[in-house]
VEXROKOL-365506 format. One line per field, with one value per atom (N, C-alpha, C, O): residue in one letter; residue number from 1; x, y, z; chain. Coordinates in Angstrom, 3 decimals, m for minus. Layout:
N
type: (a  ...)
seq: (NUM  ...)
px: (X  ...)
py: (Y  ...)
pz: (Z  ...)
mol: (A  ...)
//
This chain:
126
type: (x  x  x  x  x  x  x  x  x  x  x  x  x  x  x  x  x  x  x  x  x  x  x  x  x  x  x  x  x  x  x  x  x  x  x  x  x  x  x  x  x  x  x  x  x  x  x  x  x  x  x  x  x  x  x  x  x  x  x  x  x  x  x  x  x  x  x  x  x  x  x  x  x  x  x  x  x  x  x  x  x  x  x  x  x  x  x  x  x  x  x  x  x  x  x  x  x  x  x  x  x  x  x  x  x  x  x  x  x  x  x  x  x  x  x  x  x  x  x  x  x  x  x  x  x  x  x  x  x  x  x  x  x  x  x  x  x  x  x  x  x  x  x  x  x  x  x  x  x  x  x  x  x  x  x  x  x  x  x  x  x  x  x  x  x  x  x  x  x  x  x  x  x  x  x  x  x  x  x  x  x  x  x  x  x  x  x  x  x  x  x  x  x  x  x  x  x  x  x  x  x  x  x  x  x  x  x  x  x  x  x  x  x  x  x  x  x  x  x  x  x  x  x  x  x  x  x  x  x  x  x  x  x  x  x  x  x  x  x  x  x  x  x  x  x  x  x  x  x  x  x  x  x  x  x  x  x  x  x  x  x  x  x  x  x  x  x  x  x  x  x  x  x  x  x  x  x  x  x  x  x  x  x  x  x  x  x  x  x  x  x  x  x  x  x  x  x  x  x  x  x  x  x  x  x  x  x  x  x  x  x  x  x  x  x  x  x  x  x  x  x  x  x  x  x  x  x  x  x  x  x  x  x  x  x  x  x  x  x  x  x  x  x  x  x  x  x  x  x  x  x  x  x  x  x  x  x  x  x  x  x  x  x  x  x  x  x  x  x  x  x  x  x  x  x  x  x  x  x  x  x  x  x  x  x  x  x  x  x  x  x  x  x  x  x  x  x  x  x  x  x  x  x  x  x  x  x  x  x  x  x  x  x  x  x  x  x  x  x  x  x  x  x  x  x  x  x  x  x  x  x  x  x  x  x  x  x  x  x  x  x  x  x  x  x  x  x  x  x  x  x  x  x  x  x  x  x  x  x  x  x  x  x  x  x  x  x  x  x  x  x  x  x  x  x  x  x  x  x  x  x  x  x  x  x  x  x  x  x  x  x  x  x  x  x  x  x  x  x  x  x  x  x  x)
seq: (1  1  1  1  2  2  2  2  3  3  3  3  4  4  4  4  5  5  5  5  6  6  6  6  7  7  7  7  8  8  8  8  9  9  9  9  10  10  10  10  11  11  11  11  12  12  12  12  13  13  13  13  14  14  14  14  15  15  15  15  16  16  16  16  17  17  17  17  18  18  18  18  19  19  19  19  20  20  20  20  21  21  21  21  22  22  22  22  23  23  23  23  24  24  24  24  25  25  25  25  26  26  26  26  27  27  27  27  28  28  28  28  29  29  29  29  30  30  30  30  31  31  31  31  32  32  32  32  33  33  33  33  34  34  34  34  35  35  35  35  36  36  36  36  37  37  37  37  38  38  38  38  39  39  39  39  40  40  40  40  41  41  41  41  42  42  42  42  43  43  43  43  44  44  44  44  45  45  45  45  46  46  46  46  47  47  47  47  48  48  48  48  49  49  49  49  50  50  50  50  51  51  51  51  52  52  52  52  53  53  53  53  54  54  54  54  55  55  55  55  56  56  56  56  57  57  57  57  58  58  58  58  59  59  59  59  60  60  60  60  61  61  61  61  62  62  62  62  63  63  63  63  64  64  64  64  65  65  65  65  66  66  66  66  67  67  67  67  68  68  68  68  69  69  69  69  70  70  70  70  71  71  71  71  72  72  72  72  73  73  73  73  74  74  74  74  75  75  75  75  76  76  76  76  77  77  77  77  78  78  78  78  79  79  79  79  80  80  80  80  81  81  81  81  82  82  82  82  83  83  83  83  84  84  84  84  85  85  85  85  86  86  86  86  87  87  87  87  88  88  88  88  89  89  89  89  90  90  90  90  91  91  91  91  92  92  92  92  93  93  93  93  94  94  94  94  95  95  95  95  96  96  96  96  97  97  97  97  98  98  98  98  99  99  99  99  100  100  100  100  101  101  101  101  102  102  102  102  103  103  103  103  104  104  104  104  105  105  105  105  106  106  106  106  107  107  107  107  108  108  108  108  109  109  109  109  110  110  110  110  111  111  111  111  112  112  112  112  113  113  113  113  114  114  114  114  115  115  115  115  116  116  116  116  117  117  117  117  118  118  118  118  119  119  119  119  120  120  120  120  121  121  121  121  122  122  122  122  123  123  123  123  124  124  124  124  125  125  125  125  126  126  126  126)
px: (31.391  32.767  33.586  33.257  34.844  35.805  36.736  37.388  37.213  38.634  39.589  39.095  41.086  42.077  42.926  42.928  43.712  44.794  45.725  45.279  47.023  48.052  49.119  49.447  49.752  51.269  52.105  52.048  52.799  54.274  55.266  55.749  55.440  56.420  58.184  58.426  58.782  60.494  61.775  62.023  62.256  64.335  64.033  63.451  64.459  64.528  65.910  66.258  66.679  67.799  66.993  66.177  67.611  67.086  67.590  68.539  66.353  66.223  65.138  64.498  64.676  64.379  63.025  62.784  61.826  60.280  60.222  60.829  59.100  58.010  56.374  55.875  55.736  54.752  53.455  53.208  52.968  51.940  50.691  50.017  49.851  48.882  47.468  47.738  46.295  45.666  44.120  43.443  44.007  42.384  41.684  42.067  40.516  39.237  38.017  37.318  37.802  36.684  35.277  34.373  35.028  33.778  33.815  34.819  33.191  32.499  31.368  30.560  31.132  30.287  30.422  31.540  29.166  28.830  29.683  30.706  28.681  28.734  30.296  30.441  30.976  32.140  33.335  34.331  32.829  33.850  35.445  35.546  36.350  37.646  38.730  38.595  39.700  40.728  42.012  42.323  42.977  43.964  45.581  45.886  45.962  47.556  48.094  48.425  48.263  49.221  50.326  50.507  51.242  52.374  53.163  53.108  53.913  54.401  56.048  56.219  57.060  58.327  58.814  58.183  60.013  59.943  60.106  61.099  59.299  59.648  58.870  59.178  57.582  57.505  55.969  55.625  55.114  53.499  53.113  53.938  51.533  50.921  51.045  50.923  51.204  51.587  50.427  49.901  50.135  48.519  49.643  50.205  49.727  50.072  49.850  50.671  48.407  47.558  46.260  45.888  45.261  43.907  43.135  43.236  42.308  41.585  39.772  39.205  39.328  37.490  37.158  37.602  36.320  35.968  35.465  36.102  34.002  33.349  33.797  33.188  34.558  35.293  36.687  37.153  37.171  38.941  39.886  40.875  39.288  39.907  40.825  40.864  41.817  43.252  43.864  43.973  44.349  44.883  46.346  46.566  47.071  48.772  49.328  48.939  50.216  50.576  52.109  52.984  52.000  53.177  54.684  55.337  55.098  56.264  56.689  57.801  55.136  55.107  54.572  54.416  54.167  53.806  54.726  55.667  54.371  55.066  56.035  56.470  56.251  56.923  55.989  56.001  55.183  53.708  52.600  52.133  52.281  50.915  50.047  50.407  48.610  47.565  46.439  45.798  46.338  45.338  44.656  44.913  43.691  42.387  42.248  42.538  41.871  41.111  39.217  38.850  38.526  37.329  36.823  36.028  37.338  36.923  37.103  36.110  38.193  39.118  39.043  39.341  38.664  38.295  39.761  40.105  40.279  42.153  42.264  41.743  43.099  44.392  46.026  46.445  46.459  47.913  48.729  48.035  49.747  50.793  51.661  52.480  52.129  53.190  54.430  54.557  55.218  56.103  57.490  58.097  58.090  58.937  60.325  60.224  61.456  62.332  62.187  61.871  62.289  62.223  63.579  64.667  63.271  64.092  64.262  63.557  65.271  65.750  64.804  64.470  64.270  62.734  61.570  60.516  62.057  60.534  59.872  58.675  61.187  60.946  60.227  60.101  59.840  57.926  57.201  57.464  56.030  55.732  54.053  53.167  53.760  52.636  51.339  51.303  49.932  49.038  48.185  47.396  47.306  46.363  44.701  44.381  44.115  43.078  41.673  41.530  40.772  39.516  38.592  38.445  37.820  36.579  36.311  36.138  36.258  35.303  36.363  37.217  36.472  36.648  36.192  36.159  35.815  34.768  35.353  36.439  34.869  35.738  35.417  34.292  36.335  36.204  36.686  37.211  36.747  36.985  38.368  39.145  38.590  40.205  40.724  41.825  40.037  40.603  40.822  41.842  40.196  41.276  40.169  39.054  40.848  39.493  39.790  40.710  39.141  38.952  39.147  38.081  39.882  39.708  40.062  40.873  38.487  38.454  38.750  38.677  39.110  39.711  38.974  39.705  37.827  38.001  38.521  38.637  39.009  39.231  41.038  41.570  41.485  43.087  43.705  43.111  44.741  45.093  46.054  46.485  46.403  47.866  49.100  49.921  49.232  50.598  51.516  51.425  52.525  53.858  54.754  54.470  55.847  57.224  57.499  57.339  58.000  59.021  60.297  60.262  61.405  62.196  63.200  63.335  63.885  64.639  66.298  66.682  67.044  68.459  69.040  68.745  70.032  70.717  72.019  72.666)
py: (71.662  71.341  71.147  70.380  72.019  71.659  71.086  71.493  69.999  69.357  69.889  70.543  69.615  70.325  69.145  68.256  69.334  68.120  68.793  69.226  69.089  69.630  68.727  67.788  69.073  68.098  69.547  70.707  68.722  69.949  70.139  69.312  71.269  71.768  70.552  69.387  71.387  70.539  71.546  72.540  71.053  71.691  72.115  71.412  73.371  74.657  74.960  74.731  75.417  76.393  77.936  78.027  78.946  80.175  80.491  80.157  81.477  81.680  80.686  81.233  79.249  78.418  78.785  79.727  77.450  77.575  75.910  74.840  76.533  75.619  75.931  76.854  74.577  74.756  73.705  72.511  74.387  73.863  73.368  74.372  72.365  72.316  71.208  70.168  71.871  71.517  71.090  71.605  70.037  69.602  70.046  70.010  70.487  70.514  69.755  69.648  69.388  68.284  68.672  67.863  70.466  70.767  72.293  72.881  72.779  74.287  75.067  74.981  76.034  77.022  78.043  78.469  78.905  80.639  81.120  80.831  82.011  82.970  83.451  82.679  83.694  84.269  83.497  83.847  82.405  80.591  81.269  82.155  80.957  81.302  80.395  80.035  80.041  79.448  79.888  80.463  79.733  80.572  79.942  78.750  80.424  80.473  81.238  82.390  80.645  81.383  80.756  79.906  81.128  80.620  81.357  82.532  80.272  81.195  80.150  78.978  81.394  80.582  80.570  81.092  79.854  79.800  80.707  81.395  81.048  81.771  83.693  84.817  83.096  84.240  83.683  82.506  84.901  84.579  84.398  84.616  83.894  82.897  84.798  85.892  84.749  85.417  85.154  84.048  85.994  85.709  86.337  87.430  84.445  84.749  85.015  85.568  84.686  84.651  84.210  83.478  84.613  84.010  84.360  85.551  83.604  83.514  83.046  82.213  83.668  83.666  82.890  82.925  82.375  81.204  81.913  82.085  82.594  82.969  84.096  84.124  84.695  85.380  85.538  86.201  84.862  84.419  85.887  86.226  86.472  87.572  87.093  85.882  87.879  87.025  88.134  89.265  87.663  89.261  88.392  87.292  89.107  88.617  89.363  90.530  89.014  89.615  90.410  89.996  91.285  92.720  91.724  91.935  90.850  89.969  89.120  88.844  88.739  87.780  88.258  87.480  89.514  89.968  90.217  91.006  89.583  89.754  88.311  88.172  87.417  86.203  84.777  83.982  84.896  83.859  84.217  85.313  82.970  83.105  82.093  80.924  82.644  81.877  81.487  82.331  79.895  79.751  78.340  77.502  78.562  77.475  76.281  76.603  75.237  74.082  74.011  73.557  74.691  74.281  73.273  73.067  72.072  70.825  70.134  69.550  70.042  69.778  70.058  69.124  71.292  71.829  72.225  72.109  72.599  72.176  73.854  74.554  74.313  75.848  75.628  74.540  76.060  75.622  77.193  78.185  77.391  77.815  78.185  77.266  79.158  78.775  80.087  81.179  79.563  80.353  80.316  79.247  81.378  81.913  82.783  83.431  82.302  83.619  83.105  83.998  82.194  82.001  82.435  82.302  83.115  83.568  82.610  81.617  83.011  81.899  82.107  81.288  83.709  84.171  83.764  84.010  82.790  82.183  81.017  80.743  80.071  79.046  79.606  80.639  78.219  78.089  77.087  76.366  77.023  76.086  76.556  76.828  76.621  76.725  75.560  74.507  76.739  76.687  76.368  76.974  75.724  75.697  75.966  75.364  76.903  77.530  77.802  78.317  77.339  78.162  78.488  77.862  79.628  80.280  81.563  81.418  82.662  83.815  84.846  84.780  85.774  86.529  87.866  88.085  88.840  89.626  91.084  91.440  91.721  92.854  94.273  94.450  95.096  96.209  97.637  97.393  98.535  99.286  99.069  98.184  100.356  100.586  99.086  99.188  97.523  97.066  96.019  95.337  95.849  95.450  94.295  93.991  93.931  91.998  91.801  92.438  91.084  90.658  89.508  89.087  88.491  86.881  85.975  85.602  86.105  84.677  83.233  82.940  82.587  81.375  80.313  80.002  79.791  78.900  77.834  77.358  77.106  75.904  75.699  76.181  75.064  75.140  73.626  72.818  73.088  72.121  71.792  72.571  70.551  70.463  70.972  70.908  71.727  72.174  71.595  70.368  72.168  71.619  72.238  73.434  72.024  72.646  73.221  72.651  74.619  74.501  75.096  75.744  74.892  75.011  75.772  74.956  77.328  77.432  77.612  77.873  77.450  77.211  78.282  78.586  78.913  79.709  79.470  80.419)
pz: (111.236  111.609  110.340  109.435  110.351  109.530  109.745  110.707  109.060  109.696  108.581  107.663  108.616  107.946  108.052  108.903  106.921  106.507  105.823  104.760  106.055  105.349  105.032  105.758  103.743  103.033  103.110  103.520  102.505  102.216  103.298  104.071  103.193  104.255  104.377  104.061  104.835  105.303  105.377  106.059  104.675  104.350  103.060  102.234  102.854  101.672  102.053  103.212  101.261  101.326  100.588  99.670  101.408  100.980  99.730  99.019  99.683  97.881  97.336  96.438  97.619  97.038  97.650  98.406  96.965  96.755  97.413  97.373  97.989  98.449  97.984  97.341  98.695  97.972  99.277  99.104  100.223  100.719  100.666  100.897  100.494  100.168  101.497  102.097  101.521  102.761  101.995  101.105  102.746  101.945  103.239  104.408  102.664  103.706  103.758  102.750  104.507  104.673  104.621  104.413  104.896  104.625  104.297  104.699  103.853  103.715  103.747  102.822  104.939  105.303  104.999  104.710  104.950  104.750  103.545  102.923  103.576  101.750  102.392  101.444  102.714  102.672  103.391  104.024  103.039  103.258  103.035  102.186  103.597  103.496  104.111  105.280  103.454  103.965  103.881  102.838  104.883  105.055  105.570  105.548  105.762  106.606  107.432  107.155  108.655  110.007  109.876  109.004  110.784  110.942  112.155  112.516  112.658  114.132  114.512  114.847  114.222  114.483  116.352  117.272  116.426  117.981  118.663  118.431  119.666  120.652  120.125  120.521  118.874  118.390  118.578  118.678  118.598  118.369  116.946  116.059  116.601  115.908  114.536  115.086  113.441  112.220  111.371  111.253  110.913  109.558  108.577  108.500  107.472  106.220  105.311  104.580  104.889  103.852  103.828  104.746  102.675  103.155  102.010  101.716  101.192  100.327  100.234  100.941  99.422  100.226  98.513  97.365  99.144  97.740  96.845  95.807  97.049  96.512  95.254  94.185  95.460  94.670  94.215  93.289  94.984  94.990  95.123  94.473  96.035  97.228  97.629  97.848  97.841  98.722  99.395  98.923  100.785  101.586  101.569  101.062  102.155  102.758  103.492  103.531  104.157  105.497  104.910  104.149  105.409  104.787  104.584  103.562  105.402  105.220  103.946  103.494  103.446  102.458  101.445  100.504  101.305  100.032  98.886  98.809  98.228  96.876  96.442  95.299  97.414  97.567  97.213  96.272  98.479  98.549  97.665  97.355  97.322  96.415  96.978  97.115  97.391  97.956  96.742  96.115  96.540  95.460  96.018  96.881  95.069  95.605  94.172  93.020  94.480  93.607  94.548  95.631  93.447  94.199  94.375  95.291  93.163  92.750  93.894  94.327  94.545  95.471  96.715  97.460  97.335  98.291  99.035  100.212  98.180  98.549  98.454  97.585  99.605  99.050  98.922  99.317  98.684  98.168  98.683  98.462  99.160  99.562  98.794  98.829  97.916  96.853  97.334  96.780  98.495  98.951  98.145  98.215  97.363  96.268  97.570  98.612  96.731  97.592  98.942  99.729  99.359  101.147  101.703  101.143  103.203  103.778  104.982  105.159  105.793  106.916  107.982  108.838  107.782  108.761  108.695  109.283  107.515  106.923  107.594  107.512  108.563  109.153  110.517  111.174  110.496  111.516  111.074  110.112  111.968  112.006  111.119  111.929  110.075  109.324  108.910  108.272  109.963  110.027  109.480  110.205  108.484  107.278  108.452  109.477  107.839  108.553  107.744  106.635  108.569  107.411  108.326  109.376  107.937  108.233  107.444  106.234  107.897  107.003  106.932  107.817  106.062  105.257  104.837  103.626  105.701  105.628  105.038  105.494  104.309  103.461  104.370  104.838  104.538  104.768  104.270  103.183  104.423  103.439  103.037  103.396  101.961  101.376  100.713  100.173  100.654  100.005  101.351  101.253  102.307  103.658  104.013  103.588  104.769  105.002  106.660  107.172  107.290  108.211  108.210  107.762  108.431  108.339  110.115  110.962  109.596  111.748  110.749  109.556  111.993  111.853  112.916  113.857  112.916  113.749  113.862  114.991  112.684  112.390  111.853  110.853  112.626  112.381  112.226  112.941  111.466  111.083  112.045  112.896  111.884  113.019  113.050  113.965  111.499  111.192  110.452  110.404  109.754  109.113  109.184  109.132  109.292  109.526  108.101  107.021  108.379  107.399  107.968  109.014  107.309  108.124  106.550  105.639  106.268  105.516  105.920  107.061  104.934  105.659  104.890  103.734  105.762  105.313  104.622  104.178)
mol: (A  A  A  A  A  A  A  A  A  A  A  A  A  A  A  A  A  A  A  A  A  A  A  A  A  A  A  A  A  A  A  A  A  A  A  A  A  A  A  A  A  A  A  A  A  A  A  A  A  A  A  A  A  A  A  A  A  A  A  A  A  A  A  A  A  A  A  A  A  A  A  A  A  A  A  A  A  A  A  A  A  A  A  A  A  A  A  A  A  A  A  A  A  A  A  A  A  A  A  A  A  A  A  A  A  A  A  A  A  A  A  A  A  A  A  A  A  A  A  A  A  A  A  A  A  A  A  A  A  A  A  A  A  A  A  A  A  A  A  A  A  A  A  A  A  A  A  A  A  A  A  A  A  A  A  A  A  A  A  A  A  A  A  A  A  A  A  A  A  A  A  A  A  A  A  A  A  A  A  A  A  A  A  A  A  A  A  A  A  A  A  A  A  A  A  A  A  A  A  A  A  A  A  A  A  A  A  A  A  A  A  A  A  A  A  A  A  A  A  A  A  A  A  A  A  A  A  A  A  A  A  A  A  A  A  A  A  A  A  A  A  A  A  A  A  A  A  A  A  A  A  A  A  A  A  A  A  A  A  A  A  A  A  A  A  A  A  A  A  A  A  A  A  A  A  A  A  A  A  A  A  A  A  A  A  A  A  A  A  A  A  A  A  A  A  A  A  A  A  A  A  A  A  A  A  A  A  A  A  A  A  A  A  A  A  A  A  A  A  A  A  A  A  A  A  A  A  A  A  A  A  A  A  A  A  A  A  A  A  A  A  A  A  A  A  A  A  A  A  A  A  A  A  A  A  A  A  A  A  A  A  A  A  A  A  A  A  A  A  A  A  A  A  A  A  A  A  A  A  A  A  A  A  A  A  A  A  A  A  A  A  A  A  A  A  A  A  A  A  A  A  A  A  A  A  A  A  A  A  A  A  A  A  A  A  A  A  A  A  A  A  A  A  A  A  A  A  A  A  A  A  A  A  A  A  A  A  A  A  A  A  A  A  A  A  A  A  A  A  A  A  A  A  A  A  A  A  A  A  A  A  A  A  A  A  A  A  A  A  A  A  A  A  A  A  A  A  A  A  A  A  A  A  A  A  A  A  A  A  A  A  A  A  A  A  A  A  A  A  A  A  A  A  A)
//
C-alpha cells in the first residue's frame, strides 16, 4: 500500500509557475513510478506526467509538454511538479499518483496508477 500526500497548488495568474510537490509513504517493483493526472470541471481525469525511479524516465501528456517538468528526490521519496507558462486551461484539480511505468516501443510508456492522492487545486487566472 501506497499512501500519497500532496502541497502546492492555488491562484497563479497566467504566464506564471507553480510548483507541486507529493511525498510517498512507500515503494514497490523494479519499475516503481510516480505521476500526475489532472481533470478540470466538467472534463475527464488527464495523464500529465510520470516518472519511473529506477532510471528517471519521464513521459508528459501532449498539452504540457514543453511547459511542466516532472522530477524526483529519492532521499525523500518526494516528485515535484514544476508547471512554467500556465494557461487558464491549466486549472483542475491535480492528482499525485504512483505505480508502474512500463516502456514500449518508439520511446512510449505505459503508466497504471493504482494509488491516487486526494488532490490540489490549481486554479490559473486569466
Amino acid at each position: 500500500q501506497v499512501q500519497l500526500v500532496e502541497s502546492g497548488g492555488g491562484l497563479v495568474q497566467a504566464g506564471g509557475s507553480m510548483r507541486l510537490s507529493c511525498v510517498a509513504s512507500g515503494r514497490t517493483g523494479r519499475n516503481y513510478a510516480m505521476g500526475w493526472f489532472r481533470q478540470a470541471p466538467g472534463k475527464g481525469r488527464e495523464f500529465v506526467a510520470s516518472i519511473r525511479w529506477r532510471d528517471d524516465a519521464t513521459d508528459y501528456g501532449d498539452s504540457v509538454k514543453g511547459r511542466f517538468n516532472i522530477s524526483r528526490d529519492n532521499a525523500e521519496n518526494t516528485v515535484y511538479l514544476q508547471m512554467n507558462s500556465l494557461k487558464p486551461e491549466d486549472t483542475a484539480v491535480y492528482y499525485c499518483t504512483a505505480g508502474n511505468m512500463i516502456s514500449r516501443s518508439n520511446n512510449l510508456y505505459d503508466y497504471s496508477a493504482p494509488y491516487w492522492g486526494q488532490g490540489t487545486q490549481v486554479t490559473v487566472s486569466s
